[in-house]
Structure formats: structure tokens, C-alpha cells
C-alpha positions in Angstrom: 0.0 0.0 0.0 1.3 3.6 -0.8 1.7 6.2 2.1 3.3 9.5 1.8 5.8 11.0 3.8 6.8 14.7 4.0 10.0 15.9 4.5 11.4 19.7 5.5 15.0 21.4 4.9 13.6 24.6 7.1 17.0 27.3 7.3 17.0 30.7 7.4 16.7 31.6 3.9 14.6 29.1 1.9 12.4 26.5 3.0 12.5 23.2 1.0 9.5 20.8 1.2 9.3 17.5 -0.6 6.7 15.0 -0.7 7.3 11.4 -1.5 5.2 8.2 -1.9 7.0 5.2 -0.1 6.2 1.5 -1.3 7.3 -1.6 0.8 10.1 -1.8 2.7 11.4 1.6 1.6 11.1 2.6 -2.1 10.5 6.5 -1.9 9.7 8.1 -5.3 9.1 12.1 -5.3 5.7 13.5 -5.7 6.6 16.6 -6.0 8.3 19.8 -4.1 8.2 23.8 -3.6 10.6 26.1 -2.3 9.6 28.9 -0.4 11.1 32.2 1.0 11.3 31.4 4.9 11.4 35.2 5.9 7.6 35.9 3.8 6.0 32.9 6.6 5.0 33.4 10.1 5.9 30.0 10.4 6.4 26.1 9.1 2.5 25.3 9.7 2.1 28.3 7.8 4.4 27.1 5.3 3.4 23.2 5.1 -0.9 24.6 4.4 0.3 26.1 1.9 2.2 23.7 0.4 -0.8 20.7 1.1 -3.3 22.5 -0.4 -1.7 22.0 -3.8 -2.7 18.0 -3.5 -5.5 15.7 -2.0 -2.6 12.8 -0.6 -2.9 12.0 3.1 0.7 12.4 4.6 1.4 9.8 7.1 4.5 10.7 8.8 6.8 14.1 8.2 10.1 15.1 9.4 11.9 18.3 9.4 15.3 19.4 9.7 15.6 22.9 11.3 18.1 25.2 11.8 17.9 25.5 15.7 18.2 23.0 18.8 15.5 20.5 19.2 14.2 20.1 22.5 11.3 18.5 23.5 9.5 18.3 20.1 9.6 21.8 20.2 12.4 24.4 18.2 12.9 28.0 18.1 14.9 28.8 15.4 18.3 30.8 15.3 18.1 32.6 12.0 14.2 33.1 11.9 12.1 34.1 14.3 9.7 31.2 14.4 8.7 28.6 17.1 8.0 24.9 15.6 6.1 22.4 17.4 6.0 18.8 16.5 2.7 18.6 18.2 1.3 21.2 16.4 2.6 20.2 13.3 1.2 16.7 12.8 -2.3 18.3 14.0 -1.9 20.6 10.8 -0.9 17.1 8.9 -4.4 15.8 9.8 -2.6 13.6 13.2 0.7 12.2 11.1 3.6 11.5 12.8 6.2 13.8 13.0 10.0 14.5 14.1 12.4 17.2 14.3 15.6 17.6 13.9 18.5 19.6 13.7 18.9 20.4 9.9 22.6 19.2 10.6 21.1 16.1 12.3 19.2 15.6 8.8 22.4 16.1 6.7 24.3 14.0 8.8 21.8 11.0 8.2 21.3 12.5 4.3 24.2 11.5 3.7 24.2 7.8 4.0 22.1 7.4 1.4 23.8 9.2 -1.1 26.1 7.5 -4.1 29.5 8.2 -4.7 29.3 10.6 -7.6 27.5 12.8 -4.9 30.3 13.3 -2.6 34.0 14.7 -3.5 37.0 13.3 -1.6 39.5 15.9 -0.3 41.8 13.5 1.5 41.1 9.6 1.3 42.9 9.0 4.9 42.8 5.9 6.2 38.8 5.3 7.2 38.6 2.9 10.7 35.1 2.1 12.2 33.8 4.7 14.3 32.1 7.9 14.6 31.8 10.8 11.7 31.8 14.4 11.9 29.4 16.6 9.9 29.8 20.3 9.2 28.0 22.7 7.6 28.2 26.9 6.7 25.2 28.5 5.2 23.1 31.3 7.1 24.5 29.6 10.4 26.9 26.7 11.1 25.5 23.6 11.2 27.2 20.7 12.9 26.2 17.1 13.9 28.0 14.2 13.9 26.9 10.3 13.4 27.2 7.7 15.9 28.7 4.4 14.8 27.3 2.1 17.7 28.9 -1.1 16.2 25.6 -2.0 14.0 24.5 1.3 12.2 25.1 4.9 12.4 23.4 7.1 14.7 22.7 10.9 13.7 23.4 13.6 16.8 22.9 17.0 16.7 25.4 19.6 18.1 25.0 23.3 18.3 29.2 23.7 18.4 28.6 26.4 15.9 28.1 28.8 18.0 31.2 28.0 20.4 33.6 30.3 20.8 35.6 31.8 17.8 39.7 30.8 18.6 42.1 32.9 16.6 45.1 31.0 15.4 47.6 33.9 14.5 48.0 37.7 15.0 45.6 38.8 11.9 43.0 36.5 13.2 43.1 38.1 16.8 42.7 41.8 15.0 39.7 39.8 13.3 37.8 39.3 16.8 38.7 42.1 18.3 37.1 44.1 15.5 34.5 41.8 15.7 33.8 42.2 19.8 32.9 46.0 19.1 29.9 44.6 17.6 29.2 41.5 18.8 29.0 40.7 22.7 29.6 37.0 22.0 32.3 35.9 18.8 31.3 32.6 17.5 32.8 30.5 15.0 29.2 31.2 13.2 30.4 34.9 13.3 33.1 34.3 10.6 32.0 30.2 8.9 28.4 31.2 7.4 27.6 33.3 4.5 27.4 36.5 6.9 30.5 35.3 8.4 32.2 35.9 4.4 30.7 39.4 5.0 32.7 39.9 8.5 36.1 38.9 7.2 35.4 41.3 3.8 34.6 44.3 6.5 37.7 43.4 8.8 39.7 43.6 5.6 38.5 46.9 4.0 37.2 48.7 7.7 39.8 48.0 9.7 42.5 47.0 7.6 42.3 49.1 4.6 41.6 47.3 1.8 40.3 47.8 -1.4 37.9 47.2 -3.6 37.3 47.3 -6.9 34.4 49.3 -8.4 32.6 46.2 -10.3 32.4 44.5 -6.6 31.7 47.9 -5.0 28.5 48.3 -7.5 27.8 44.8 -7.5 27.4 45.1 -3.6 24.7 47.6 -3.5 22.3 45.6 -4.9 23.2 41.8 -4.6 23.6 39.3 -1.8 27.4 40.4 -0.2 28.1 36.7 0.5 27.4 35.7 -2.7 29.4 38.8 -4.6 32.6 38.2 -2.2 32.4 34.6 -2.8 32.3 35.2 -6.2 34.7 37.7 -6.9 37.2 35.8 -4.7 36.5 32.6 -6.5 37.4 34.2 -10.2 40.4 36.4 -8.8 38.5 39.6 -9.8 39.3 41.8 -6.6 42.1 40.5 -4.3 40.4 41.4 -1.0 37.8 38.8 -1.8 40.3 36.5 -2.9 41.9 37.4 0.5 38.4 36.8 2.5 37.8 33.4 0.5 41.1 32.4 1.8 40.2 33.0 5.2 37.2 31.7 5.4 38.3 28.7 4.1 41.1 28.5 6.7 38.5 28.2 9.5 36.5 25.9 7.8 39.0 23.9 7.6 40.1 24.8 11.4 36.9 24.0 12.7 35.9 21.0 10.6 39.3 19.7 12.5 38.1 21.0 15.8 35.1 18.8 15.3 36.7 15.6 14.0 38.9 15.5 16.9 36.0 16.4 19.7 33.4 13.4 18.5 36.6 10.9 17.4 35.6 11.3 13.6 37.8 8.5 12.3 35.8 7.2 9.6 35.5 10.5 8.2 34.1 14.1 7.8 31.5 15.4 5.9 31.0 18.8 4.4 28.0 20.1 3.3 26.3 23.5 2.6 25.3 25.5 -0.6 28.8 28.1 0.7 31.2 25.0 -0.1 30.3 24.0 -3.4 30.3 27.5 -5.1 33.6 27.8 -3.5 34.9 24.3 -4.8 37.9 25.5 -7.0 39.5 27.1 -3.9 38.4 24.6 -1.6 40.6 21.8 -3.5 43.7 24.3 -3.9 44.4 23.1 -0.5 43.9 26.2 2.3 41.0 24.2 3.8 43.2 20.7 4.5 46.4 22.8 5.4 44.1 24.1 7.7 42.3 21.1 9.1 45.7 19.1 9.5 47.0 21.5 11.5 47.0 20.3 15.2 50.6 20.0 16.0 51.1 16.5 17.4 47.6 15.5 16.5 48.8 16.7 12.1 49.5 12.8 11.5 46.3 11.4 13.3 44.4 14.1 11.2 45.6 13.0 8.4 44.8 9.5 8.7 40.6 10.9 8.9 39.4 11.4 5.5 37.1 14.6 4.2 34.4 14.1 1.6 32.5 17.7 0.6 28.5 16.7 -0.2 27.6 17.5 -3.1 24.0 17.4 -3.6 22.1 20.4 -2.2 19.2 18.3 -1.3 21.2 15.8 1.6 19.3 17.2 4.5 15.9 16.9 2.6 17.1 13.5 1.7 17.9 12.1 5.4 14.7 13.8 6.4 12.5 11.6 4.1 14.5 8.3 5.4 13.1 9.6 9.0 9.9 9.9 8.5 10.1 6.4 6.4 11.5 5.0 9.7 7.7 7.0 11.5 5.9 4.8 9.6 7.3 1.6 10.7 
């Protein structure tokens, strides 16, 4: 018998929901799907009406990942200013079952279940059995990590993207000082997410002096900054955005390390977000591994971890269908 399943990739800037039909024992096929603009919503209910009204199928089970800590079915996210509740949720679902998670938590399981021309290899290591880390930098940074229990891996959310911000030279301690005028609290979300891009470009060109050139100058009156800087920096067309790419990808690559050694991610990292794959070229010229095998003694043992980027955009929505496959059971 078909059921139908629907699954959420709820961040700060978009909303992604997908509905699928799941045949015996798991064979999901997609129905269909709709992105919408999370900051036009009062809220996911709001969000998933909309989206339900479109079609007549009774949705079974639903899961969402969510940019914000889970706690007690009930989330209030970072980057929007909504409150979710499960409960209310599945009454809006006409009584399905629902979950939520951490949209890092969904990622993480994601990507399980993708194939191996969806994931690049930065360094192959030496994979062991054991746990894996999973980092992401979009609005926020995401992190989770999987849980190998000796069986199957178990998905675990984190919210150490909003630990403290550690510089690891003299340039990076001007960064947070100019950064603790305006922020009471420096995370490592403050300089890894697409606003983060934004902070380093302003600590270079506010408190460093440098320029810009007028096609990015123009360019940034009108268009997403993260997206221009990224941009520019990618196709060597200003050097300060080169100059905050490089950076960036230094404490990407810093932190993705910080997290592989706190959960013991010896059978690998993962590294997902929209940010990473438009900055691919520079992420394989090798700033982000310098970067993440730099621990002093702990360089050899952080080599032997290897580091896949994710490649499809769609891995959180992906391990958020497999969820609410697993409600139905």
C-alpha cells in the first residue's frame, strides 16, 4: 500500500519541502516539491498549508530538519524568528507522525544514502570504524555528527557552531577584536556562514584598509554580499575577496578539525552546505586541508581521517524523508 511522507529542509533563507510516496520496505519516489522564502512565513504550519493545499494525498509521517536546537519536540529557530512544534505540526498534517531535527542532524543521516558521484573526496585518509563528523556553513553553522554504535550509524545533533571563535595567528586576533565591538559573544558562526564571508570582507576593507574594486563595489549595493565576495574571490577579480575566501576557508577547515577530533571522527568528515560547493575551486587548492591538519602532534592522526564535501544540495531533505520512512514503521 502507498503512504506519503513529508520531508522539510527549514533554514533561514529558503524552505524546501518535498513530498514522496514510499512502497514496501522503503522505495521512496518524489511526488513533487516547492521552495519557499522562509522570511515571507509566520511560520512552518504556515508554510506546510500552503504547500498541502496543492494536492488531495494524506501524509502519514513528516520530518523536518531545522536550523535551531531540538528540544522536546519543540524548536525555536536561530536565523528566523519562528517557534515549531511537532505537536502542532502533525495536527496541521491531519494527526501524522512527526519529528524534528537539527537540519545538521538531517544532513548527517542525508548523507548515508547518497552514491559516490555525490560526494567529492578531499583527502582519502585511512577510514577505521567509528564515529563521523558533519559540518555545515550557510546562514549559520551547522554541525552534527553520526554515531557508529557497532551495527549502524546514529545521527546527533550539536550546536558547536556557536562555540567560541579561537584565533590561530596575530591577523585572526585583530579579526575578533574588531568583531567584539559589535558582537557581545564571537562565534565560529560569526566568521563560517555566508554573513561570516561578509565579516572577514569588513575586517579587511574597515579595519585593515583594503580595497575594492568598483565592479564589486557596484555589485554590492544591490546583490547578496556573501554571494558577490564569494564570487569575486573565486574568479580572482578583486584581491580582497580572494583574500576573505582564503580565510574563510582556513576556519572551515580549522573547525571541521576541531570537530573531528571532539566526536573521534575516524571514519570521516563530511561537508556540506550550498557556501562550499560554489567555493569548490579554492576549496581543493588546499587552504581548507592545510588548515584542518594543522593540530601539531595530533597533524599525523588528522591526516589518517578522511574529508568528503557533499555535493547534492538536497542531503538534509534526503535524510529527512528516510526519518519519517522510519515514523511509519
Amino acid at each position: 500500500m502507498t503512504q506519503y511522507v513529508l520531508a522539510g529542509d527549514i533554514g533561514g533563507t529558503k524552505t524546501v519541502l518535498a513530498l514522496y510516496a514510499v512502497e514496501p520496505p522503503r522505495r521512496m519516489s518524489l511526488v513533487r516539491e516547492a521552495v519557499f522564502a522562509s522570511q515571507r512565513y509566520g511560520g512552518l504550519a504556515e508554510v506546510i498549508r500552503e504547500f498541502l493545499a496543492v494536492g488531495t494525498e494524506q501524509v502519514a509521517a513528516g520530518a523536518f530538519g531545522i536550523a535551531g536546537p531540538v528540544r522536546n519536540g519543540v524548536v525555536v529557530t536561530t536565523n528566523l524568528p519562528w517557534r515549531v512544534e511537532a505537536a502542532h505540526l502533525a495536527q496541521v498534517m491531519g494527526g501524522a507522525r512527526v519529528r524534528l531535527l537539527n537540519d545538521l542532524e538531517a544532513t548527517a543521516y542525508g548523507a548515508l544514502f547518497l552514491s559516490p558521484q555525490e560526494i567529492l573526496t578531499l583527502n582519502a585518509g585511512k577510514p577505521q570504524q567509528g564515529n563521523r563528523a558533519v559540518i555545515a556553513a550557510g546562514t549559520g553553522l551547522g554541525q552534527a555528527f553520526l554515531f557508529w554504535d557497532g551495527t549502524r550509524y546514529w545521527p546527533a545533533a550539536t550546536e558547536g557552531g556557536h562555540a567560541d571563535f579561537a584565533p590561530r595567528d596575530e591577523k585572526e586576533a585583530e579579526l575578533l577584536r574588531f568583531l567584539r565591538e559589535e558582537y557581545a559573544h564571537v562565534s565560529y558562526e560569526r566568521v563560517l556562514s555566508g554573513p561570516g564571508l561578509v565579516n572577514i570582507f569588513r575586517f579587511l576593507t574597515e579595519a585593515l584598509g583594503k580595497p575594492v574594486s568598483p565592479a564589486v563595489q557596484d555589485r554590492l549595493r544591490s546583490e547578496d554580499p556573501a554571494a558577490v565576495i564569494g564570487e569575486a574571490g573565486v574568479a580572482g577579480t578583486c584581491a580582497t575577496c580572494a583574500e576573505a575566501v582564503e580565510m574563510f576557508l582556513g576556519f572551515y577547515g580549522a573547525q571541521a578539525g576541531n570537530l573531528a577530533l571532539t566526536v573521534m571522527g575516524v571514519a570521516g568528515v563530511y561537508v556540506g552546505g550550498g557556501i562550499i560547493v560554489k567555493l569548490l575551486p579554492k576549496v581543493t587548492a588546499g587552504t581548507f586541508m592545510r588548515a584542518f591538519l594543522a593540530k601539531g602532534r595530533f597533524t599525523d592522526f588528522m591526516a589518517d581521517i578522511p574529508v568528503y564535501v557533499l555535493l547534492n544540495p538536497k542531503t538534509s531533505q534526503i535524510g529527512a524523508a528516510h526519518v519519517a520512512c522510519e515514523l511509519l514503521a
